[in-house]
N, C-alpha and C positions, 0 to 999 in steps of 0.2 A: 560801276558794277564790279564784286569780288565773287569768289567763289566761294566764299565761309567768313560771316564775321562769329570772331568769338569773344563774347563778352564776360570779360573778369581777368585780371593778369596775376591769378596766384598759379597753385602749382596744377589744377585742371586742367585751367585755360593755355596757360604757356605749355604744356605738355601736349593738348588739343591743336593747338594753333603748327606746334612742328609736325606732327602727325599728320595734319592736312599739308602740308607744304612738302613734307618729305616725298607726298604722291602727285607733287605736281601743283595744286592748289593755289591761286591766290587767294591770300590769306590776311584779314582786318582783323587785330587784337583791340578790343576798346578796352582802355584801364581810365577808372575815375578819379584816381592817386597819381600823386607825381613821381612813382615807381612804382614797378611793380615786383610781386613776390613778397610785399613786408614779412605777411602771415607765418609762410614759410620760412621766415629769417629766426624768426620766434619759436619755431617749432624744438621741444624737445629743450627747449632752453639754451638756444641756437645749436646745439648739437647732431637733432631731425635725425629719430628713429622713422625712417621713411619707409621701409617694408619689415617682416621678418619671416621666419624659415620656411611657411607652411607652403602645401602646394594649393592648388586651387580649389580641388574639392573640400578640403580641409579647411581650407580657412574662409570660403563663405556659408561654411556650417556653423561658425563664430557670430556671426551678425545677424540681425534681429529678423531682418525679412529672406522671404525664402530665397534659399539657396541656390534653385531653380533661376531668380531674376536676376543673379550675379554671376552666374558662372560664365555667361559667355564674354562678359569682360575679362572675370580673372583669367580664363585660357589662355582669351586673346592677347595678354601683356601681363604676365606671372612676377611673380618677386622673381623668380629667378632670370626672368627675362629685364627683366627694371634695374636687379642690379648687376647683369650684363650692358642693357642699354650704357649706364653710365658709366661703369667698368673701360668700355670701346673711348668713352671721351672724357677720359682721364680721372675718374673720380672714382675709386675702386672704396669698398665697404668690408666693413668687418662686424663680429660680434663677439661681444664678449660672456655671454651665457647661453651659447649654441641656438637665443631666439631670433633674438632683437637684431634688425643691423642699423648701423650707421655711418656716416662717411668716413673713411679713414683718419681723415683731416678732422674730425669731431665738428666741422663747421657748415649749417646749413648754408653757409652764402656758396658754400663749391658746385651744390645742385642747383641754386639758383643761376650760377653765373654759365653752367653750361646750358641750361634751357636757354638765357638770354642768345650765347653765341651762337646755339642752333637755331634762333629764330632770326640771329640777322645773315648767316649764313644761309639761310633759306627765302631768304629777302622777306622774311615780314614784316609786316608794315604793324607799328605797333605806336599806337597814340594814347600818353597820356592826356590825365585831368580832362577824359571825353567820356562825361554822364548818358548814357543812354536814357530816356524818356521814353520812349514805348519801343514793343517789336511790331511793325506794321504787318498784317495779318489782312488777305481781301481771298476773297473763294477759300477759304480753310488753309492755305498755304500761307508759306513764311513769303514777303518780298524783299524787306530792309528793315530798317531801325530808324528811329530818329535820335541824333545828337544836338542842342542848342537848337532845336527845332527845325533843322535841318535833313532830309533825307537821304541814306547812305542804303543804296540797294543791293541785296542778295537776295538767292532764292535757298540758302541755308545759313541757320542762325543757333550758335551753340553756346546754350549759356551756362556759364562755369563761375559764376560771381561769388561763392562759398554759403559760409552760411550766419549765423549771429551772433557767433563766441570771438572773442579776441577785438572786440570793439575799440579799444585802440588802436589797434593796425589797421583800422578802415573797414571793418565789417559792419555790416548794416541792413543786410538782407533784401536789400533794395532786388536783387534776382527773381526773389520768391514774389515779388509784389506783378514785375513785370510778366512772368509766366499766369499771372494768375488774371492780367489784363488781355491777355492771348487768348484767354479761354478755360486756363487748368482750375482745378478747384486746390485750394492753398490749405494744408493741411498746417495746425497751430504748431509753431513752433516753439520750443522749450531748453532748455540748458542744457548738454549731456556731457558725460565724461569729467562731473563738477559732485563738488559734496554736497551731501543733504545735512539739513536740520535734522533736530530730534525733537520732539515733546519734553521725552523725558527729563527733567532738569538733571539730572546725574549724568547726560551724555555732554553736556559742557563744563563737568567737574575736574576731566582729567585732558588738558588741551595736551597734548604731547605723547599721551601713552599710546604704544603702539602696539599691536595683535600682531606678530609676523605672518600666522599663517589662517588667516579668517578667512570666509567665504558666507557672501550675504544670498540669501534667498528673497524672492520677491512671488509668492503666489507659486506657480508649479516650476518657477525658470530661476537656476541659481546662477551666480556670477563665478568670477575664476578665485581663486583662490590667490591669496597673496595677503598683503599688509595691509592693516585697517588702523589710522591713525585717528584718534579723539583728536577732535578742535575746539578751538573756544565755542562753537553755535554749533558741533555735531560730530560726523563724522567723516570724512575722505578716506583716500589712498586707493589702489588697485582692485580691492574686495568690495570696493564701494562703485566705483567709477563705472565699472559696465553698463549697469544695469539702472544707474542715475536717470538716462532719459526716460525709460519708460515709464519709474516712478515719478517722475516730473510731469509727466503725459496723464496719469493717472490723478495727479495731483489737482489736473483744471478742473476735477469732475468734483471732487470730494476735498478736505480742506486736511484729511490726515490718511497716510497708508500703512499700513504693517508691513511689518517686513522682519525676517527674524537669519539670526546671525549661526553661525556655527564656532567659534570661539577658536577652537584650531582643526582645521576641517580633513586632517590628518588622521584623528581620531574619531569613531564612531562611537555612538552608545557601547555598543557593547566592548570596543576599547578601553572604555574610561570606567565601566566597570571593572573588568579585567585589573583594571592600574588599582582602584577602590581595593577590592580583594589583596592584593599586592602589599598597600598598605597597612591595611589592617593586621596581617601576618608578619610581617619585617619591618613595620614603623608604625604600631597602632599607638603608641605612647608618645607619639609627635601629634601635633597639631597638623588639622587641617591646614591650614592655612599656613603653615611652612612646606607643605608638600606640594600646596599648591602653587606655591612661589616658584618654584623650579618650573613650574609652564607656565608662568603668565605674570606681567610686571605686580610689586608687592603690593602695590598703588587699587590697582585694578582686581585683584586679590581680597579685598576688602570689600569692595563695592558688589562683588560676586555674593560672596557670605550673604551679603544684609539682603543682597534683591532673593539670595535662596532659605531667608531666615533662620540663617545658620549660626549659632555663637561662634565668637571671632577666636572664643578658646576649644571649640570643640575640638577632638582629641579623632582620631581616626580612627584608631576602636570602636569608638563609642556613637558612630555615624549612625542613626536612626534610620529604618528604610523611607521612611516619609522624606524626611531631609533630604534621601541619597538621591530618589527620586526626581523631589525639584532641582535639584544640585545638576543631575543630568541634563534634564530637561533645557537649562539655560546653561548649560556649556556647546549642548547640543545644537538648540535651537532660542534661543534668546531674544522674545520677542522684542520688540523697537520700534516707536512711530515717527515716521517720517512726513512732516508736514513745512519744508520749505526744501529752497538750496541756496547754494552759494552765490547766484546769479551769474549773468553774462561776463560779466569783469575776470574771471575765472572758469566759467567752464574750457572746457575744448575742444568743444563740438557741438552742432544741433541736430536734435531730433524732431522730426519735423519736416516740412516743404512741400513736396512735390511727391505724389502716391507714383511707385513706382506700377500703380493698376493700370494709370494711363501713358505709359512707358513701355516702349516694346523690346523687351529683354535683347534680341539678336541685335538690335542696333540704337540701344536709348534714343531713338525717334518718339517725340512726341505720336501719339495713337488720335489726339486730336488736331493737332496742325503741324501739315506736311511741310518737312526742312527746319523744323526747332529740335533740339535735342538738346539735353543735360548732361551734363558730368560733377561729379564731388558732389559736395555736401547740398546739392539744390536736392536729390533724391533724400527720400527718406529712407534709409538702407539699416542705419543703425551700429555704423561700425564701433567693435571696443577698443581699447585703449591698448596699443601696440604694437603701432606702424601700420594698422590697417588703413585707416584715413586717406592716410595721403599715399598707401598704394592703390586704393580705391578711386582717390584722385587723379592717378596714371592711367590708372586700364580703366575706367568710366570715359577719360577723355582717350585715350585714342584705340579707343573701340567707337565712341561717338562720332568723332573727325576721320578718321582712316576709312569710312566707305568707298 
């Protein structure tokens, strides 16, 4: 008999498991890998942007589900408190554009290696290569788990196993299967924080060209602004990443999504008319499309023209309002369909799991069976791309484990 088994040994669980032990707790980690943390080693390109600046209200205004069912983790364990926590046990953070932070050391193995020493300092018992097969569930309550068929008893069970991306390092979602043998209803999960396809054959013409400053729209919800990189099969980069999962979710229904772009989201319509005007008065005897090269690669300048049927020698003077019109239109708003992604092998997150409806926000308790709980990626929360994850990962687990 333990007082908290927690299953999964990335950064949830091993953050879960000190949190419980810090209050006394004995504490069972079951890892199904012959270490644990891979994930997190990989994170960032072992670098592991692990939080950044925001505070709580603010930054679960960023993520998909309401704000309301995140806040009492963020409070409870803030970036600021996360990178204090690791700051006290030697591993102090920096950033280098006032957002993002990461270890000083640039290396995720220094957050792993103090989770480990806080978990054996706190004597946990942490067993690899130990599959869980079910959580045993009798009267609505948690009792234990079975490992190799065997029964290992508690009456709280916190599972933190991630989620489908990074399937080399062991990911496999096996979490989502067993919460959903407990009793939850398993919501599909799908790729996020991963490029999409395109339809259009011209979005795999320019593998390399880069938009510094795009911003994708998906229906009424835009994503952040940032770089939007052509690939060989579509599009990636930070403009794209957010808002991946949901068009992925949307993607089980229907086999194509629209989604349209804003080309540099710095400027508005009536911006880029302003510049139009501009031109035409102090460089109407240039070409378009040399005026246009000065915002946007010469490559991608071209491919602009033709989708706004504009001659490649049209003269800036000489911009017709019909022309000027579509010309806006797809600087502005550029439709695009997106009908696949990149898959598992690449994304960096899943959207998907566990509805946070039957999750009770003040203490991610299971709402249907008393003493299971969730942390990270088993919720479907929806976090974006930039340290929220795996701060999500912190204060999901010890807001879950710290009862």
């Amino acid at each position: 008999m333990t007082d908290l088994i927690v299953v999964g040994g990335g950064p949830a669980g091993l953050m879960g498991a000190v949190a419980a032990a810090e209050r006394g707790k004995r504490v069972l980690l079951l890892e199904y890998l012959p270490a644990a943390g891979r994930k997190l080693l990989a994170s960032g390109a072992g670098k592991c942007n692990f939080t950044n600046i925001l505070e709580p209200e603010e930054m679960a205004q960023r993520f998909v589900v309401n704000d309301r069912f995140l806040l009492p983790a963020l409070r409870n364990f803030s970036s600021a408190a996360a990178r204090e926590w690791f700051f006290r046990r030697g591993v102090p953070s920096f950033t280098e554009d006032g957002f993002h932070f990461f270890p000083e050391s640039r290396k995720a193995a220094d957050l792993l290696n103090v989770l480990l020493d806080e978990c054996r300092r706190l004597h946990v018992e942490i067993r690899l290569r130990s599959e869980v097969q079910e959580i045993i569930v009798k009267n609505g309550a948690v009792c234990g788990v079975t490992v190799d068929g065997k029964a290992i008893y508690s009456d709280a069970v916190l599972l933190a196993c991630g989620g489908r991306s990074y399937p080399k390092f062991g990911a496999t979602g096996k979490g989502y299967l067993l919460a959903e043998k407990a009793g939850h209803k398993l919501l599909p999960t799908v790729p996020a924080l991963v490029g999409l396809k395109l339809k259009e054959s011209w979005g795999s013409s320019m593998p390399g060209i880069i938009l510094p400053s795009a911003q994708m729209r998906y229906g009424k919800r835009s994503g952040r602004v940032g770089e939007l990189i052509f690939t060989h099969s579509g599009i990636s980069g930070p403009a794209v990443l957010d808002l991946s999962g949901e068009v992925n979710k949307a993607l089980l229904n229907t086999p194509e999504v629209q989604l349209h772009l804003a080309l540099n989201a710095e400027y508005s319509k009536q911006d880029w008319q302003e510049l139009f005007q501009k031109w035409r008065k102090e460089n109407g005897k240039k070409q378009l499309s040399t005026l246009l090269a000065a915002e946007f690669p010469a490559q991608f300048v071209q491919l602009l023209l033709e989708l706004s049927h504009i001659p490649a020698d049209r003269k800036a003077a000489l911009l017709p309002a019909q022309e000027q019109n579509t010309l806006l239109n797809n600087l502005t708003a550029l439709p695009v369909t997106a009908n696949g992604n990149d898959g598992w092998l690449k994304a960096m997150a899943t959207a998907g799991g566990i509805s946070p409806e039957e999750v009770k926000a003040n203490s991610l308790e299971s709402k249907l069976v008393k003493g299971l709980y969730f942390a990270g990626e088993m919720l479907d929360v929806g976090a974006p791309c930039g340290g929220y994850n795996i701060q999500w990962a912190f204060s999901s687990a010890r807001l879950a484990a710290g009862r």
